[in-house]
N, C-alpha and C positions, 0 to 999 in steps of 0.2 A: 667415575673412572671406567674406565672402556675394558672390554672382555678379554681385549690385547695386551692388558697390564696386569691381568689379575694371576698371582701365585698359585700354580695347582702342585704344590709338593709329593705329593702321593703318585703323581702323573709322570712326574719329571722323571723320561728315562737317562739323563745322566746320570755318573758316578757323581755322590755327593761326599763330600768332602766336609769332616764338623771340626769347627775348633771354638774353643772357648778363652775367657780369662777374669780374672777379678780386678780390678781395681779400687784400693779403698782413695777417698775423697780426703779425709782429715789429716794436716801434716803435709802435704805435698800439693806443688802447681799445678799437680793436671786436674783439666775440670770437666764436664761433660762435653765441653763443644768437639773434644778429641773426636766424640763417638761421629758426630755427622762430619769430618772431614774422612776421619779412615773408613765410613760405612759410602763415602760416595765413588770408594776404587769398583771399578766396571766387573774385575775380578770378583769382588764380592756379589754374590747373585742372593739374597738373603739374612737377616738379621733377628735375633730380638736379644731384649735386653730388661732389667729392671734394677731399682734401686731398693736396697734393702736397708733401710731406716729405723728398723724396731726391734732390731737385733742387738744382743749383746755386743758391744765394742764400739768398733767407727761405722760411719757409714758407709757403704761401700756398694759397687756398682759386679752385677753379672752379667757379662756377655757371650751369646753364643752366635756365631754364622757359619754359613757353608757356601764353600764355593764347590765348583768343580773340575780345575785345577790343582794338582799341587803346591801347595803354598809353605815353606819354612814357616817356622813359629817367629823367627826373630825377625824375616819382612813384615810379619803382619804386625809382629809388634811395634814395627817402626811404623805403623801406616798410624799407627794410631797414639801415636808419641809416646808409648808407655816406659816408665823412666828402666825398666827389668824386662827379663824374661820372662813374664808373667804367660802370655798366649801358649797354648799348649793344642794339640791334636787328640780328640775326640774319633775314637774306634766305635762301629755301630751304625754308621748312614744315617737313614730316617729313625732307626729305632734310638740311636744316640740324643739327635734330637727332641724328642720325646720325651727320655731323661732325663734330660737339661731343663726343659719348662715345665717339669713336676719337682723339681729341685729350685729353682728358681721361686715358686710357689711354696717350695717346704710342704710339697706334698706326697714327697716320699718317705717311706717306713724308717728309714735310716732319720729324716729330719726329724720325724714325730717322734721318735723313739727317743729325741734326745730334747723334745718340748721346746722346738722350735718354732716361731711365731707363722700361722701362716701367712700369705699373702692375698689377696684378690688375685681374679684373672684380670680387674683393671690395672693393676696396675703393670703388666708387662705391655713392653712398646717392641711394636715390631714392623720391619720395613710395609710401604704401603701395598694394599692390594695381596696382602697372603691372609685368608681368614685361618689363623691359629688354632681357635675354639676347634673347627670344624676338622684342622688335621688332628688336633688333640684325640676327639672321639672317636674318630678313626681308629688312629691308634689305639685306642682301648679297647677297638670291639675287635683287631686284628689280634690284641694278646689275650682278651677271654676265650678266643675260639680257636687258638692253641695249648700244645699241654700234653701233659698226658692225655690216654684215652678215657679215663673213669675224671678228671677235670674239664676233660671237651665235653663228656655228656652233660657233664651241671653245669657250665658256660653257656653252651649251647641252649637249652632250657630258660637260662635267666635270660639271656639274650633275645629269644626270640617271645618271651614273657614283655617284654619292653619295646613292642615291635617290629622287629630286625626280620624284614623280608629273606625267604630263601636264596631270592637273588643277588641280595646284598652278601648272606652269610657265605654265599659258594663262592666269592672273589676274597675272602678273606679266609677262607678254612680249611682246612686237608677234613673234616668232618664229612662223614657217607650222605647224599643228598637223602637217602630215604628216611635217615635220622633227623635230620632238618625240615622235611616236608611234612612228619608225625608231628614234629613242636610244634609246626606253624599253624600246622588245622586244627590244635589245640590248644593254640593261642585265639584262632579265629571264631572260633565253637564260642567263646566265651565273652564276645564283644558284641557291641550295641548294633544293630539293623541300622542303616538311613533313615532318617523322617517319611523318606515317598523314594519312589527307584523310578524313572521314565525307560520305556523301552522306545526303539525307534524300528519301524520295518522299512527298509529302503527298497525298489524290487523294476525292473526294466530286462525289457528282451537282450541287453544287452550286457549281460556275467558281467564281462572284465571291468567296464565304467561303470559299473552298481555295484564291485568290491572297493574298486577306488576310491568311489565316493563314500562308500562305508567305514573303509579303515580310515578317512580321511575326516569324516565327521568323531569316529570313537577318539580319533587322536586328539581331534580339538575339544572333544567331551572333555579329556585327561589331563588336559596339560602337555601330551609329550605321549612317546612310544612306550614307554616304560609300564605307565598303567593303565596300560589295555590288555587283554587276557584276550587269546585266539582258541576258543572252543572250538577248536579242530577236531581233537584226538577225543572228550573229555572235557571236565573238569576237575581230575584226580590232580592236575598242576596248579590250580588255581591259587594264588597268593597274596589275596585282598587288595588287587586290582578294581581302582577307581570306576572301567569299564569293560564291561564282558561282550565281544565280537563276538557274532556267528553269521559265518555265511553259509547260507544252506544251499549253495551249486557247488562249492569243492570240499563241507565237513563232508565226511562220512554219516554222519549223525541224523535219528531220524526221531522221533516223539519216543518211539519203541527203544530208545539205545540209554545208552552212558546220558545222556538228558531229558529225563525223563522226571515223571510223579514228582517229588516234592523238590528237588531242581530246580526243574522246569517252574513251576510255580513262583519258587524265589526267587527264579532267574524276570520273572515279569509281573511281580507282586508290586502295582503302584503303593502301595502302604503297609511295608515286609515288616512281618517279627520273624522272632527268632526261630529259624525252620533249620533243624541239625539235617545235612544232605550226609549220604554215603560217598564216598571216594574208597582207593585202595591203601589209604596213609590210613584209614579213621575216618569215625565223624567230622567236620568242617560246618564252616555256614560262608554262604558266599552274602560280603556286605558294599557290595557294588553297587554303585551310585546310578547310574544308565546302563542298559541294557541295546546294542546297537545289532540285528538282522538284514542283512539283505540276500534278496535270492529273487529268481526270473517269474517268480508264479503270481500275479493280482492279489491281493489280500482279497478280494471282496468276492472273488467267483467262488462257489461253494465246492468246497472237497477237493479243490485245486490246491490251494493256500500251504507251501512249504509240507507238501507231502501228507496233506490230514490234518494240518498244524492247526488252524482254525478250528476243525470237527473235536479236535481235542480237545483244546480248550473249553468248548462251548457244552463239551460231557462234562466237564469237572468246574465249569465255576457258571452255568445255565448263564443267562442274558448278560453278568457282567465280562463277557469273555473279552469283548470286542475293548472296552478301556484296556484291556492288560497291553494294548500298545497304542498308547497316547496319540502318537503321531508317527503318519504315514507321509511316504516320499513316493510319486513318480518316477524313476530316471528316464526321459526319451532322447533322442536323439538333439530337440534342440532347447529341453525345458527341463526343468523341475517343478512337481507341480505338489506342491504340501499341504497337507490336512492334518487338523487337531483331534482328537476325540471332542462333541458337542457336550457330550456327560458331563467328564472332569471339567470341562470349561463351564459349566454347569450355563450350556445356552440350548440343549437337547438334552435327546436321550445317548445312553450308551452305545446304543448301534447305530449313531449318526458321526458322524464328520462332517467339518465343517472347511473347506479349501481359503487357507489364508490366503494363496495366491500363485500364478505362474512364475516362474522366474527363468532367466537366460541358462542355457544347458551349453557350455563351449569348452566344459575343461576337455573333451578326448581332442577338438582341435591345438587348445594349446598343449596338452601332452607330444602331441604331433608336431607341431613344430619345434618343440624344447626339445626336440632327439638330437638333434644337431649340435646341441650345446654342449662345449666342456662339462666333464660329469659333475665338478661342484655348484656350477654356474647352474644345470638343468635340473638338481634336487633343489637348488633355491626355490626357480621358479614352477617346479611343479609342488613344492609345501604351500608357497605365496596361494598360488589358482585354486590347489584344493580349499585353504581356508578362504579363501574369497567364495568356494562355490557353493561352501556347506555353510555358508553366514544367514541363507532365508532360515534353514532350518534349526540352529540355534538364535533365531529368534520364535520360532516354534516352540522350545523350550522353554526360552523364560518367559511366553506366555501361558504355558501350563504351569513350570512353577510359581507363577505371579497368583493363580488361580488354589493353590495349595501351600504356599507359605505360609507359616506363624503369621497371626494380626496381633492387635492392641481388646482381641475377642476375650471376655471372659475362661473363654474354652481354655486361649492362648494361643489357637490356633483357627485360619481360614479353615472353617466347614462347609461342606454342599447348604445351599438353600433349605431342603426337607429337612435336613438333620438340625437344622437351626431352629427352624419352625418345631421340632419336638422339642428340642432344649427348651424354647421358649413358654410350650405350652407344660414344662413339667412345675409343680406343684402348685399350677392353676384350681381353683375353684369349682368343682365339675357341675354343671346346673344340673338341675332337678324339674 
């Protein structure tokens, strides 16, 4: 089913409109086929329904939809041949709705309380293309994160105990974000590191097509804009974001600042444990997956490198400094040109790279010429060129993660070569 068909209820800025009705099945002609001829009126923009067969009495059918139009109960009743007055009008919008398929389910206080049978979520049927489940939980995290105030702080709490991002919780709650942001870093404090974190440093004379390419790679790290975190200001916002951007020509940010000592570290530890960072919410721990840098200075020229960023490193972790960013990018005017760390790929040492290869540099042409394009048509085509242009470099990736995945190894996991050679040589026979 296509993206053009799919129900986003929660989205829908019409006025919605709920009406319901029962009809029992036993004793009377009408049968179900009623429901697909009155659910095919154009008016009707939504449906569900289920049959309740395990309950005391007859059996009998619940339906609920909404349009958004005004509808009499007695048209609708006619649409669906019902032999009565049975359809009635549902006050409440989406939250009515909601009530309806927790009732429907006998999974409200009122059914339980009277030990009634539940039901499965299989067995409500509802028109094609509206995931139910999905508006369901919604709804539920929109009614824990109301309430009183002393209710919104223990909502809130469980909520973000079950990992309910900040960003999620502030589209659903009148809650203070600084109250939200405390849960979250102590919800985050408390969860597992990544197996291995890759950092990336992207870096060319040219700022604005080495942020492009940067936010253009972290996006395609993520899945999407959403989990990328922009270490601009900080990481007092951070929100367990897939990936953590920094460009070091327009942060403020400098080794000496807000990302610094054990941060900084976590922020580019190929193999993180649990390292609690300082923020102004509390302790946190950042458990981001990649770590994405660009900025105009060479990695490789000494005391250049992002402001000392190199000299730092290289005081605080001696000759392994150089892995803490797996792989380096080029950006020039008509190439990219990418390197591995040799260590992690365990084909050198740490202070070597090794260039997988050149590649075609043409996204600031084609941004150049997609100015001209209608604005939806030119964010198409510059998402497309970006993921086209950052594709050598996440193949860069999954050659270092290829090189650091779990094996079928005893350990359980790919180890460097030395460290395998000591596993092997432990509880050897020592000669004499």
């Amino acid at each position: 089913m296509s993206d053009s068909n799919m129900i986003d209820l929660l989205e829908d800025k019409h006025p919605v409109r709920v009406y319901k009705f029962v009809q029992h099945l036993d004793g009377t002609d009408w049968t179900l086929d009623a429901l697909e001829k009155g659910f095919s009126h154009r008016t009707i923009k939504g449906w569900a329904w289920i049959l309740h067969d395990q309950d005391v009495g007859t059996d009998h059918v619940h339906v609920l939809l909404w349009t958004h139009k005004e509808i009499s109960p007695e048209v609708l009743a006619s649409w669906f041949a019902l032999p009565g007055p049975q359809a009635q009008k549902v006050r409440g919008g989406k939250a009515a709705i909601k009530n309806e398929l927790d009732y429907m389910r006998h999974q409200d206080r009122s059914s339980q309380d009277l030990g009634k049978v539940r039901y499965p979520d299989s067995a409500i049927r509802t028109v094609p293309g509206w995931d139910w489940l999905a508006f369901d939980r919604e709804m539920d995290e929109r009614r824990i994160l109301s309430g009183s105030s002393r209710q919104r702080s223990r909502n809130v709490a469980q909520a973000m105990s079950r990992g309910l991002s900040v960003r999620s919780a502030l589209t659903r709650s009148t809650t203070t974000e600084t109250r939200l942001r405390r849960a979250r870093a102590r919800y985050l404090l408390a969860q597992e590191p990544p197996l291995f974190r890759l950092a990336f440093y992207m870096y060319g004379s040219d700022a604005l097509l080495v942020d492009a390419i940067g936010q253009g790679l972290a996006e395609a790290l993520a899945g999407g804009h959403d989990e990328v975190f922009v270490a601009k200001d900080g990481i007092d916002e951070y929100d367990g974001e897939r990936v953590l951007y920094w460009n070091t020509s327009t942060s403020e940010l400098v080794p000496g600042d807000d990302l610094r000592g054990a941060a900084l570290v976590a922020a580019l530890d190929v193999f993180p444990s649990r390292t609690p960072v300082s923020t102004r919410f509390g302790h946190t721990q950042l458990i981001h997956e990649f770590t994405v840098i660009s900025g105009t200075q060479p990695y490789l020229r000494p005391k250049a490198p992002l402001g000392g960023f190199r000299e730092f490193l290289e005081a605080m972790m001696n000759h392994l400094a150089p892995a803490r960013l797996p792989v380096l990018v080029l950006v020039s005017t008509d190439e990219l040109e990418v390197q591995v760390n040799a260590g992690l790929l365990d084909e050198g040492t740490f202070d070597q790279y090794l260039t997988l290869g050149r590649f075609r540099m043409n996204l600031h042409k084609v941004l150049a010429h997609a100015r001209g394009l209608p604005e939806k048509q030119r964010r198409a085509v510059e998402r497309d060129a970006t993921r086209r242009q950052v594709a050598p470099v996440l193949e860069a990736r999954d050659r270092v993660i290829g090189a650091l995945t779990p094996s079928d190894s005893p350990a359980g996991e790919s180890l460097p070569s030395a460290l395998e050679h000591l596993l092997a040589e432990m509880g050897e026979e020592v000669a004499t």
